[in-house]
ChimeraX commands (.cxc) that place a marker at each C-alpha (Angstrom):
marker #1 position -11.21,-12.07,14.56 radius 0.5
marker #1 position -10.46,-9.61,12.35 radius 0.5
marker #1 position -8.07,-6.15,13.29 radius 0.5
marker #1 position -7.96,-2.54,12.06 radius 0.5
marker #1 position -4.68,-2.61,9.55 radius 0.5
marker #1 position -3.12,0.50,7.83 radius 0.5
marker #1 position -1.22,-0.32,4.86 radius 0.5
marker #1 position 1.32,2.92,3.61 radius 0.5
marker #1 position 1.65,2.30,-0.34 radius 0.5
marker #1 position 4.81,4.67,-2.13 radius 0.5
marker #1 position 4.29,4.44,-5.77 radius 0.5
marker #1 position 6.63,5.83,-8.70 radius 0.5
marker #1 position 5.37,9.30,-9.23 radius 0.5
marker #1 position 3.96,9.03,-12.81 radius 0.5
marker #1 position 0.32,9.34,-13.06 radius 0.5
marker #1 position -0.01,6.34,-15.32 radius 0.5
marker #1 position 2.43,3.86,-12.84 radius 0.5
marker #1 position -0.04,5.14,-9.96 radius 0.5
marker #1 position -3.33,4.40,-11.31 radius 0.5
marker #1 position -1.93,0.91,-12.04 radius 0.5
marker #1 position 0.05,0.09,-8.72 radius 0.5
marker #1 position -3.06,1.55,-6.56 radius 0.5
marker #1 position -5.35,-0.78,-8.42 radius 0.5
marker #1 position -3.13,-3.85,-8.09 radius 0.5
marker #1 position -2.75,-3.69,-4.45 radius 0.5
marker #1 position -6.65,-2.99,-4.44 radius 0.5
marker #1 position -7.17,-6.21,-6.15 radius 0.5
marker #1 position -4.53,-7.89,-4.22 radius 0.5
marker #1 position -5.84,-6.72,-0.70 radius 0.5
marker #1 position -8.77,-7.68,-2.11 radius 0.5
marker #1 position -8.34,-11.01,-2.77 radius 0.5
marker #1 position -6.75,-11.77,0.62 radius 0.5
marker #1 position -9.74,-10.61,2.44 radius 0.5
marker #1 position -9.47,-6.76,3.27 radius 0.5
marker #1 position -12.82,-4.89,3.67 radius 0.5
marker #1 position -12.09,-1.73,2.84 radius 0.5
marker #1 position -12.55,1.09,5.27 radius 0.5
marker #1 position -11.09,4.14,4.08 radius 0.5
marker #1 position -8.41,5.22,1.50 radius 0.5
marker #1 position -6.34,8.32,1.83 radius 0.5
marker #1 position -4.50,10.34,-1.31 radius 0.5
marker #1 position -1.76,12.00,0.19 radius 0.5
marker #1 position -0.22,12.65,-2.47 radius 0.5
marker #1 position 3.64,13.03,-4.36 radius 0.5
marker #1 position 6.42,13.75,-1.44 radius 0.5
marker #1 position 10.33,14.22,-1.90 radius 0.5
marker #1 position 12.27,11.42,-0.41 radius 0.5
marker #1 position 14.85,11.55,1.95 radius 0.5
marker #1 position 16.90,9.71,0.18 radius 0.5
marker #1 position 16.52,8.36,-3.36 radius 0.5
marker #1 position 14.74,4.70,-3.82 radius 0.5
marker #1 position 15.55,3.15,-7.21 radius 0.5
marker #1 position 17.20,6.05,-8.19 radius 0.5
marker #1 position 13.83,8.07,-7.69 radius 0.5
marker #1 position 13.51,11.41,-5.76 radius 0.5
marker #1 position 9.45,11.38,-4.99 radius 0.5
marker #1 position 7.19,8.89,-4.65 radius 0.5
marker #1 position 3.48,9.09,-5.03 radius 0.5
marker #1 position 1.60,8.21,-1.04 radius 0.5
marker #1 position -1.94,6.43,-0.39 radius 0.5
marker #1 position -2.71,5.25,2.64 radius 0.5
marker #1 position -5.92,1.69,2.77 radius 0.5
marker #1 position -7.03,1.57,6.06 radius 0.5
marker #1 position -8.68,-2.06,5.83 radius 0.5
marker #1 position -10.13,-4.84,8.34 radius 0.5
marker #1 position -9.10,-8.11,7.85 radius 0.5
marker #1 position -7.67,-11.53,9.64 radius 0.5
marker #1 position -3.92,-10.99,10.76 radius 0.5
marker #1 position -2.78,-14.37,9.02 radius 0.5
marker #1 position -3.89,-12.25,5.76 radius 0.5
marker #1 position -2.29,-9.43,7.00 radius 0.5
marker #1 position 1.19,-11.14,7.33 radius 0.5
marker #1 position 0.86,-12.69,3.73 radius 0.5
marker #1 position 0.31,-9.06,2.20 radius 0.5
marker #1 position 3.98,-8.53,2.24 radius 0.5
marker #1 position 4.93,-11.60,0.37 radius 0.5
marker #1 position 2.10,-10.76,-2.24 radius 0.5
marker #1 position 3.07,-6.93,-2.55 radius 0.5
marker #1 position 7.39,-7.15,-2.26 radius 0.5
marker #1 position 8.02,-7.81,-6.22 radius 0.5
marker #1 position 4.97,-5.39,-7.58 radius 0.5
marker #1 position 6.97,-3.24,-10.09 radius 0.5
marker #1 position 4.89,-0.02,-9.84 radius 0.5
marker #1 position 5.13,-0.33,-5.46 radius 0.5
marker #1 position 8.51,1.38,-4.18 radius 0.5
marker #1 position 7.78,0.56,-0.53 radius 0.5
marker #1 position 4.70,-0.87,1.50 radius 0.5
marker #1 position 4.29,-0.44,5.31 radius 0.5
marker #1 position 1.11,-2.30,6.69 radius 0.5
marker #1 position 0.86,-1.59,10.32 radius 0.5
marker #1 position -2.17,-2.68,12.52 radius 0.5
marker #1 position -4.21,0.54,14.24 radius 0.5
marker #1 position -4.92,0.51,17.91 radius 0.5
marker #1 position -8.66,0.70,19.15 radius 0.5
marker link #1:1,2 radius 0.2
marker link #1:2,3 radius 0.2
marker link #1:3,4 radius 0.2
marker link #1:4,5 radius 0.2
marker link #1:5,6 radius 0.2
marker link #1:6,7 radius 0.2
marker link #1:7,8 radius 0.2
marker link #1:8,9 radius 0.2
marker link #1:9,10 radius 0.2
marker link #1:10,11 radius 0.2
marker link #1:11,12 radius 0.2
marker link #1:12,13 radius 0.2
marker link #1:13,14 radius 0.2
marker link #1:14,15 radius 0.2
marker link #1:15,16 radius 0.2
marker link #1:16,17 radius 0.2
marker link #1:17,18 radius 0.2
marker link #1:18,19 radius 0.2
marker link #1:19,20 radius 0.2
marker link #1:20,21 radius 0.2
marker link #1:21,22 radius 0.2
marker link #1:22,23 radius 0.2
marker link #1:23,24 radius 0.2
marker link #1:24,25 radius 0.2
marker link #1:25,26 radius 0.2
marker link #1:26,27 radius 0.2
marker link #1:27,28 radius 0.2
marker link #1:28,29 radius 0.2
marker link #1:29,30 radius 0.2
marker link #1:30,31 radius 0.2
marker link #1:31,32 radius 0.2
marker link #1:32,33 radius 0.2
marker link #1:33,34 radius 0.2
marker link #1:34,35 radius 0.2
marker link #1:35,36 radius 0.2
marker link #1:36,37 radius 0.2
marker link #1:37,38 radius 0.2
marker link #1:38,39 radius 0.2
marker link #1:39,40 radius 0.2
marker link #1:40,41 radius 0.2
marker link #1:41,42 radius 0.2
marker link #1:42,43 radius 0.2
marker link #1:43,44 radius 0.2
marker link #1:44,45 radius 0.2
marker link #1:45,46 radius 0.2
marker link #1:46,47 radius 0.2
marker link #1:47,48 radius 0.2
marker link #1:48,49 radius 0.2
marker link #1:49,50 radius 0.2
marker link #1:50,51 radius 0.2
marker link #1:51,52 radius 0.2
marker link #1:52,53 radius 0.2
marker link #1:53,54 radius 0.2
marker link #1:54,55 radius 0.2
marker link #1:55,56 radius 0.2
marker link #1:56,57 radius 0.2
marker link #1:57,58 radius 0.2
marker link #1:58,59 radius 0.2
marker link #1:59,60 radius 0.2
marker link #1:60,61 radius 0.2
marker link #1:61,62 radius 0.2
marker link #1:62,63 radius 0.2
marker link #1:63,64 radius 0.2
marker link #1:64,65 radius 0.2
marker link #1:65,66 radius 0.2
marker link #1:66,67 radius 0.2
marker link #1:67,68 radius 0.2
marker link #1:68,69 radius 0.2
marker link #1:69,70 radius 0.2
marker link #1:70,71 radius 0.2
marker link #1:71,72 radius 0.2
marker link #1:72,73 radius 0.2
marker link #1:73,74 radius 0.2
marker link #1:74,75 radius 0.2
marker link #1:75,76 radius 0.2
marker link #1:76,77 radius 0.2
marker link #1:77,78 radius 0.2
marker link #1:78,79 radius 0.2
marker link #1:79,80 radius 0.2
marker link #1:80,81 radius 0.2
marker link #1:81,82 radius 0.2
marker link #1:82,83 radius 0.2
marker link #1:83,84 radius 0.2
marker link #1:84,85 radius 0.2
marker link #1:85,86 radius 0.2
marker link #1:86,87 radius 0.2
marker link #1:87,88 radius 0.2
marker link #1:88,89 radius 0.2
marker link #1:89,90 radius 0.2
marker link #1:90,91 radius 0.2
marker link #1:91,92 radius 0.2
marker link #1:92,93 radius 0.2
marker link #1:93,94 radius 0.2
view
């Protein structure tokens, strides 16, 4: 049975380190199973507090469906992505 999952992506805010971090977690959403559903800009924010010495972080939001036990591995496939400062997947309520 697949669920509704919303996965929060903070990149580094270069233009070049976004393209490439968006596309990588593309491919690797991808490749565990997501069918993409909709995928939100949002945009370069100021942090609250710095992340690896950064001050702003470039946001997208993938809103994909897919089977939880993929959902759960996302983490483990997305932690040591160099171009990813933080990752958030949360599943959406009907």
């Amino acid at each position: 049975m697949t669920r509704r999952y919303e996965a929060v992506c903070v990149f580094r805010p270069e233009e070049d380190a976004f393209t490439k971090g968006k596309e990588v977690v593309r491919a690797e959403l991808e490749q565990l199973g997501a069918a993409f559903v909709k995928e939100d800009d949002m945009g370069q924010r100021a942090f609250a507090y710095p992340i690896k010495k950064l001050n702003q972080g470039h946001y997208y939001i993938f809103v994909v469906d897919m089977e939880p036990e993929q959902a759960h591995q996302t983490e483990a496939a997305l932690k040591h992505k160099e171009d990813l400062l933080r990752f958030l997947m949360v599943r959406q309520e009907k």
